[in-house]
C-alpha positions as CSV (number, residue, x, y, z in Angstrom):
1,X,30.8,47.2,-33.3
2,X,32.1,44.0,-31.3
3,X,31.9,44.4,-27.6
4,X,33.4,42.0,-25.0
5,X,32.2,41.7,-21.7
6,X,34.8,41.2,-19.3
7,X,34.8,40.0,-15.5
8,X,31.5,41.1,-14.6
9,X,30.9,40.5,-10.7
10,X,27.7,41.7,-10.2
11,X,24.1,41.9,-12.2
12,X,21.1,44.0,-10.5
13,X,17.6,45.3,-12.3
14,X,17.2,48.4,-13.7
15,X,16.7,49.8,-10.0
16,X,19.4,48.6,-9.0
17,X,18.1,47.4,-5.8
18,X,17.4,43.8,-6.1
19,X,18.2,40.7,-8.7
20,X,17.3,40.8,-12.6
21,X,14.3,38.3,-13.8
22,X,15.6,36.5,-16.8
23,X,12.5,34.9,-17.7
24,X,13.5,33.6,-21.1
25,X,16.8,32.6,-20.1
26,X,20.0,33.9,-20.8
27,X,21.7,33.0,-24.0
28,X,25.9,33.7,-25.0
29,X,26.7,32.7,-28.3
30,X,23.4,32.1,-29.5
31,X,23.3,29.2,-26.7
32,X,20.5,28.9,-24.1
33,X,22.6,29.1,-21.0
34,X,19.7,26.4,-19.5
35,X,18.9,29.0,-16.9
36,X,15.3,28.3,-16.4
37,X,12.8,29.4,-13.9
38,X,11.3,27.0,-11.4
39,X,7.9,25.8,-11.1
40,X,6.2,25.8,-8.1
41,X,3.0,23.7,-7.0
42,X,0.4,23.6,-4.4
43,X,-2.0,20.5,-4.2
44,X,-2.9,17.1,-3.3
45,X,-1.6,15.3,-6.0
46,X,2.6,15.1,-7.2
47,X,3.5,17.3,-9.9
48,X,4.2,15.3,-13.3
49,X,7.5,15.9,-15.0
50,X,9.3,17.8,-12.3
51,X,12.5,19.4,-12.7
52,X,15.5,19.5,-10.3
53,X,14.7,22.3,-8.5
54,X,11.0,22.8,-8.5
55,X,9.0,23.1,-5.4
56,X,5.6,21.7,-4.1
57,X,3.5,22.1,-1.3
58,X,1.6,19.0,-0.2
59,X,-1.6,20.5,0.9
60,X,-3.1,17.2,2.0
61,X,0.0,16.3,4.3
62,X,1.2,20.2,5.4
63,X,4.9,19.1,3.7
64,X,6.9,21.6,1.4
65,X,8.9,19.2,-0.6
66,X,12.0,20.1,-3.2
67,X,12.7,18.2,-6.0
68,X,16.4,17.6,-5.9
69,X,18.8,15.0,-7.0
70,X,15.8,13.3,-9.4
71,X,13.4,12.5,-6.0
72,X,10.9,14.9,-4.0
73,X,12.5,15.8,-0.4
74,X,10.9,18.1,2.3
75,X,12.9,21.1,3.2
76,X,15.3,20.0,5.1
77,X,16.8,18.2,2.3
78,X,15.6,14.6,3.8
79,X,13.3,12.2,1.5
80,X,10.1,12.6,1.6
81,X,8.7,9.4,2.4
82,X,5.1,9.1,0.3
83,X,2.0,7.9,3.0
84,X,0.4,4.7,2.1
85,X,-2.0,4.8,4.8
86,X,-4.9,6.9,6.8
87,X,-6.9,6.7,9.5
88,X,-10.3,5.4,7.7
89,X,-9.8,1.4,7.2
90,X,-11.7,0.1,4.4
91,X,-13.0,-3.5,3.5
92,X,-13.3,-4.1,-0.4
93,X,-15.7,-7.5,-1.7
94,X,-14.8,-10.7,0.1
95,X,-16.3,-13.7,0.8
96,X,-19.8,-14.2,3.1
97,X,-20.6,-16.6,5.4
98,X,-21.3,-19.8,3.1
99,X,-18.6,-18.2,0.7
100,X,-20.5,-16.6,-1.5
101,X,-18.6,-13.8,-3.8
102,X,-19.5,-9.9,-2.1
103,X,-19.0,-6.5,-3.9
104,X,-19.6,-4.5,-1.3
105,X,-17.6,-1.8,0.6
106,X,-17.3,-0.3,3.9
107,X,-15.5,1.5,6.3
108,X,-15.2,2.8,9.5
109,X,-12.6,5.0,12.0
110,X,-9.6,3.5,13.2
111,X,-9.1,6.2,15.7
112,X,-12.4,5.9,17.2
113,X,-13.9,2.2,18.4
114,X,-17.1,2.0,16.5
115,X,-19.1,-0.4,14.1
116,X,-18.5,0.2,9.8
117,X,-20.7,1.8,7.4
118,X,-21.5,1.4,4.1
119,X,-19.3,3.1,1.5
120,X,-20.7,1.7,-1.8
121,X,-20.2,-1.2,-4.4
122,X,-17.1,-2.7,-6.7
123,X,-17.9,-3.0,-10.0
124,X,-17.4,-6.5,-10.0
125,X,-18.9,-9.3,-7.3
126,X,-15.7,-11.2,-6.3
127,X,-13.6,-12.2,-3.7
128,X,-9.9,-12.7,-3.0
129,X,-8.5,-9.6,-4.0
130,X,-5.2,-7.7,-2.9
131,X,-5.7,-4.2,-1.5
132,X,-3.0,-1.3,-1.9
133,X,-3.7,2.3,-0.9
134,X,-1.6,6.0,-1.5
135,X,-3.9,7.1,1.7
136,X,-5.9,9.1,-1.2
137,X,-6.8,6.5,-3.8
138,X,-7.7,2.7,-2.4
139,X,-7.1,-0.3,-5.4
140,X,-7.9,-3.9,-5.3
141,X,-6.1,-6.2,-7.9
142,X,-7.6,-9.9,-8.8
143,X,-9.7,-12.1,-7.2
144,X,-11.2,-15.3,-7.2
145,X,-12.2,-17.1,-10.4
146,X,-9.4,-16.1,-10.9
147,X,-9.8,-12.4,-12.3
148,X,-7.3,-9.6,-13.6
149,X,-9.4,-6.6,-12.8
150,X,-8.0,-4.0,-10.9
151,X,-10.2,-0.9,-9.6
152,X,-10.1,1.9,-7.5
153,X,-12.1,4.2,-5.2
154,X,-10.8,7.8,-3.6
155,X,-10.9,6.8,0.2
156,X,-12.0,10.3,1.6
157,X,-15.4,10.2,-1.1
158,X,-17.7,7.5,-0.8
159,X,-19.2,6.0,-4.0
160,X,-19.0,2.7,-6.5
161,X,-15.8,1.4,-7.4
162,X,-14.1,2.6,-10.6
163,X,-12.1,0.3,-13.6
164,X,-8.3,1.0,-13.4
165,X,-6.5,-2.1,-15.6
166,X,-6.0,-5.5,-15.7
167,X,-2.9,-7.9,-14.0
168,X,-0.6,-8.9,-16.1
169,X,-2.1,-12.7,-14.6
170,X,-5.5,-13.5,-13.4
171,X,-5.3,-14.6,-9.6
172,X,-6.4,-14.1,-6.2
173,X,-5.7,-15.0,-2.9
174,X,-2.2,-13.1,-3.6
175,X,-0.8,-10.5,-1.0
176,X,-1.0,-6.5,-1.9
177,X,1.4,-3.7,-0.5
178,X,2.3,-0.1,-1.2
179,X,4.8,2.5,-0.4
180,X,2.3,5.3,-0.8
181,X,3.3,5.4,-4.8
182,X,4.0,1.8,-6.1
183,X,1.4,-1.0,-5.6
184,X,2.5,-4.8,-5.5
185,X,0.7,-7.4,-6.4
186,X,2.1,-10.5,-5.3
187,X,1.5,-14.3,-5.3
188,X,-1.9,-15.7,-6.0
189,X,-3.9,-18.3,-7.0
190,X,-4.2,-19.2,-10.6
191,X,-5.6,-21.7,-10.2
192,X,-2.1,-23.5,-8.5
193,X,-0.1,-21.2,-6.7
194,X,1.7,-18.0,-8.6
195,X,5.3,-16.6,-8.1
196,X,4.1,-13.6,-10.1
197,X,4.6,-9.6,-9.1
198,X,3.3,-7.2,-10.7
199,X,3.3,-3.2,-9.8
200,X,1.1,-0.2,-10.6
201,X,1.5,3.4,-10.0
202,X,-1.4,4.1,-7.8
203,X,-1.5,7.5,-8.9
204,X,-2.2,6.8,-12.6
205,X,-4.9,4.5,-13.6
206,X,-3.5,1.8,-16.7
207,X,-2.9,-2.0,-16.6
208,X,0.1,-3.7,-14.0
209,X,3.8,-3.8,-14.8
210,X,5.5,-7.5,-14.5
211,X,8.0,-6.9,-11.4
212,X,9.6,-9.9,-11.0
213,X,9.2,-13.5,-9.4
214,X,8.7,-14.8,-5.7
215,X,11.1,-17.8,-5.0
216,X,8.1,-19.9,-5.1
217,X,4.5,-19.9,-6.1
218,X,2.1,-18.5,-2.9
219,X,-1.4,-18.3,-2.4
220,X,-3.3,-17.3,0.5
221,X,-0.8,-15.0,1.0
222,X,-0.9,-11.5,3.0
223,X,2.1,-8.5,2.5
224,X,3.0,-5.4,4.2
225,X,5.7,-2.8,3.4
226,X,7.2,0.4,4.4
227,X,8.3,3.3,2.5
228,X,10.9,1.6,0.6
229,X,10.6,-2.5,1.6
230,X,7.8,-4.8,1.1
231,X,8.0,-7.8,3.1
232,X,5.3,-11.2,1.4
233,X,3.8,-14.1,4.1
234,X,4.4,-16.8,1.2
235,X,1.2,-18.7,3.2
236,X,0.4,-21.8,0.4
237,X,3.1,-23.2,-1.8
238,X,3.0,-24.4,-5.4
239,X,3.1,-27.9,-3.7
240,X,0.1,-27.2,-1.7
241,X,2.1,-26.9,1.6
242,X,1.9,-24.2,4.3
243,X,4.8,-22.7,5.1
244,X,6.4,-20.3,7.3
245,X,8.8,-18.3,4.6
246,X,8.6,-14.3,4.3
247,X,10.4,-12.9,1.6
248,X,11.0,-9.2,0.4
249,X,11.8,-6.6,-2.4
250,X,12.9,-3.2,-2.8
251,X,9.9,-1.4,-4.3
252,X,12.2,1.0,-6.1
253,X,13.9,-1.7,-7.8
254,X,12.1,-4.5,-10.0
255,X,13.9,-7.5,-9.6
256,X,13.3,-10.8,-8.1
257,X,12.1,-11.3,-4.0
258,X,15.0,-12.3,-1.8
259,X,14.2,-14.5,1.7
260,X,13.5,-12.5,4.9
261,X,13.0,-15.1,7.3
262,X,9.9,-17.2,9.0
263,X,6.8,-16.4,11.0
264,X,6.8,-17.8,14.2
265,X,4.1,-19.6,16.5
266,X,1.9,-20.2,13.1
267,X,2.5,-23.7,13.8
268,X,1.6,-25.0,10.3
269,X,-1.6,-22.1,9.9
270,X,0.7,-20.0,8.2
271,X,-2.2,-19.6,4.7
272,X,-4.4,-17.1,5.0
273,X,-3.0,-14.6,7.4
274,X,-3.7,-10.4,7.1
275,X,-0.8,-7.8,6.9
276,X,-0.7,-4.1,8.0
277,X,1.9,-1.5,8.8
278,X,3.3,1.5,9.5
279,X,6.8,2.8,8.8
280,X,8.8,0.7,10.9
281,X,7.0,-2.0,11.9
282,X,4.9,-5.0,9.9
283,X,2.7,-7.3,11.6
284,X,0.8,-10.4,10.5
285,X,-2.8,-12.1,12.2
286,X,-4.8,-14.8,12.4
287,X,-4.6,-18.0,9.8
288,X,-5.6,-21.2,9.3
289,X,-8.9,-23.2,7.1
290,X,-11.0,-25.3,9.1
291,X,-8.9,-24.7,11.9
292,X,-7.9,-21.1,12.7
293,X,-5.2,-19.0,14.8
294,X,-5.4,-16.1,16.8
295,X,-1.8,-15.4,16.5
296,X,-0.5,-11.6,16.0
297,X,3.4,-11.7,15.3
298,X,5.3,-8.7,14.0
299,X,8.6,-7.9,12.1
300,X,10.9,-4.6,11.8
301,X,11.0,-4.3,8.2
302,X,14.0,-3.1,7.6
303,X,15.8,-5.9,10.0
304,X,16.0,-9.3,8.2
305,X,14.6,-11.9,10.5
306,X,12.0,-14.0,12.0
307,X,8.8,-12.6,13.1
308,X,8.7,-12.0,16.8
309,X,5.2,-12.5,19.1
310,X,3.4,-9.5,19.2
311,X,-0.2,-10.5,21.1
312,X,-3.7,-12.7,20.4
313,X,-6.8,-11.8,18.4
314,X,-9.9,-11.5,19.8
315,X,-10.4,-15.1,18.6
316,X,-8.8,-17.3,15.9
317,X,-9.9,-16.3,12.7
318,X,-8.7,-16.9,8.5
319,X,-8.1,-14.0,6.3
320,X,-9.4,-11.0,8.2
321,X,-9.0,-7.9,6.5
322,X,-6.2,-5.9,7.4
323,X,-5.7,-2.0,7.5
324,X,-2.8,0.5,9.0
325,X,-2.9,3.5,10.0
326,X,0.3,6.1,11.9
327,X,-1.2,4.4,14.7
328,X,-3.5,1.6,14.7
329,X,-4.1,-1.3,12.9
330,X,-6.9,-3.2,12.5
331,X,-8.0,-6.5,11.3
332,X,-11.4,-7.2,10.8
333,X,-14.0,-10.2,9.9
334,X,-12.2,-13.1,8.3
335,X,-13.7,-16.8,9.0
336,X,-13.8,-18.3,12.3
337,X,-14.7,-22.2,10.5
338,X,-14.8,-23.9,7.1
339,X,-18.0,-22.2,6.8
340,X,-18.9,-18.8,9.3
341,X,-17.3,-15.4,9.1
342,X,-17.2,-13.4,12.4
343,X,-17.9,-9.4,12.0
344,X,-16.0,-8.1,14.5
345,X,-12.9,-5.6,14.5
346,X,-10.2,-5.9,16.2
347,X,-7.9,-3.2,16.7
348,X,-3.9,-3.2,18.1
349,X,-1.5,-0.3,18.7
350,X,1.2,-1.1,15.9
351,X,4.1,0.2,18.3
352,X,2.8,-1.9,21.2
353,X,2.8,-5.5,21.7
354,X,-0.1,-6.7,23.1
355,X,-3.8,-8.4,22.8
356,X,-6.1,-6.8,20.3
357,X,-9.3,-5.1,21.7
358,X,-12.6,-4.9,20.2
359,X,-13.4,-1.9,18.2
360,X,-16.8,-2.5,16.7
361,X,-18.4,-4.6,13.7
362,X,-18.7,-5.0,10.6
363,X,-22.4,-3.6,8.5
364,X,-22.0,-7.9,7.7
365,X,-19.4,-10.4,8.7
366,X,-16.8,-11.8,5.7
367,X,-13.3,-12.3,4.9
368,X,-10.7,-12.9,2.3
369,X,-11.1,-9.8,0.5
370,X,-9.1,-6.6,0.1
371,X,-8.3,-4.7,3.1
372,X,-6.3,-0.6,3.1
373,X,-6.3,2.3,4.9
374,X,-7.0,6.6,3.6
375,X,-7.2,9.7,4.3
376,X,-11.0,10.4,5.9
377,X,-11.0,13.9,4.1
């Protein structure tokens, strides 16, 4: 006998105290009706393959996010912007005094003035590479020689440094920023000057993804970014001069970099700066070869425009390494002559222009290596 169901304005359970569980959907016609239940997630690390609707608590940063519109947003509906930083800074390879390649790593509190510790080795001894951090996983891309290795350690757990992929180009000397899921790779040295940017999901081990071009080859280069921006310090050109030219791209978006505007009070020491950020504000220290800068200058990274004075360095230095946290940022070693690194760390208050202080010293001075920020636990 054919039935037809006809304005139905209400389904309950059996009970009829509360709302039916259709846990294999609903079908009408033999169609699935698409009615599917929701998954929910509590951990660390982003559910894979979400759906529009699913939920996920993000136990390392106390968020409950909602997947809606094809992007994770906390409750209220807003974004929810990834964290790229932490408040452990960490120091990956580098150069020594007399330039000689380093694999070591170290760290230390940027919430706490005090002197680095030892976290463990890379797996390869090299300098120059470009740092990028989620705040749970730290990853260094390139170096000197050049190289395409890229490898990772988890910042909270201290050990050796683990293979993740290879560059699409072997460089170093490039700049390296994250928006807590993307890593860029920018610029480098290969051996002239690269235009080259490359991206990796930090997340997921494998080799980079060509992004698109800079407007001109860099090297000795330095890069920060926000949550959705990266902004590149274009340092060296592919005709060997310094210059003053920041340029940026929407990390979303592969595509080519777009100009930004100049550092100011660099005064031809633009090569060789360090980066770090939070999520407003970029800022960019020291510079220079034989003869170095103390100068810190900052940006807004989402206003277009020339860098702006921000404070002075402890001294002049080349190539610290730099690292963010909410709060602080630090810069740290970097060479103080054609020849000497310094191992002290310097420490500003992102949000507040002024001179950096000291903060403690390195386990041995060096420079031009990768520098990032994670999550201590």
């Amino acid at each position: 006998i054919m039935s037809e169901i006809d304005r139905i304005t209400k389904i309950t359970d059996r009970a009829g105290t509360g709302a039916p569980n259709f846990t294999f959907g609903v079908k009408f016609a033999g169609s699935d009706s698409g009615i599917n239940p929701h998954t929910h997630t509590e951990g660390a690390t982003e559910p894979s393959s979400p759906n529009n609707g699913d939920t996920w608590w993000d136990s390392d940063n106390d968020i409950y996010k909602v997947y809606m519109n094809n992007e994770w947003k906390d409750w209220l509906g807003t974004t929810a912007a990834a964290v790229w930083y932490g408040d452990r800074g960490i120091a990956m390879g580098g150069l020594s005094s007399g330039f000689g390649n380093v694999n070591t790593i170290q760290y230390w509190d940027m919430t706490n003035s005090g002197n680095a510790s030892d976290f463990g080795d890379m797996t390869a001894v090299t300098g120059a590479g470009m740092g990028v951090s989620n705040g749970t996983r730290g990853v260094t891309g390139g170096g000197n020689g050049p190289l395409n290795k890229i490898e990772y350690i988890t910042c909270a757990t201290t050990g050796n440094g683990t293979d993740f992929g290879d560059l699409t180009q072997s460089r170093g000397y490039g700049g390296g920023s994250s928006n807590g899921e993307r890593g860029l790779f920018s610029g480098g040295e290969n051996p002239s000057a690269s235009n080259v940017i490359d991206y990796i999901t930090i997340a997921n081990t494998g080799n980079a993804t060509d992004f698109g071009d800079l407007g001109t080859g860099s090297r000795y280069a330095s890069a920060c970014a926000d949550s959705t921006r990266a902004v590149h310090a274009i340092g060296n050109d592919s005709s060997n001069n310094n210059v003053v030219d920041m340029q940026y791209v929407t990390i979303a978006n592969t595509g080519n970099a777009t100009d930004f505007g100049d550092l100011q009070g660099y005064y031809g020491y633009t090569m060789r700066t360090a980066a770090a950020s939070d999520t407003t504000r970029g800022l960019f220290a020291g510079g220079g070869a034989a003869s170095t800068v103390n100068t810190i200058s900052y940006i807004t990274i989402q206003n277009t425009g020339n860098s702006t004075d921000f404070g002075d360095l402890l001294s002049g230095r080349a190539a610290p390494y730099g690292a963010s946290g909410a709060t602080y940022a630090t810069f740290s070693g970097g060479s103080a002559d054609s020849w000497s690194m310094t191992n002290t760390i310097a420490r500003v208050t992102i949000q507040n222009t002024g001179d950096a202080t000291d903060h403690g010293d390195l386990t041995a001075a060096g420079g031009y290596g990768a520098g990032f920020s994670g999550a201590a636990s």
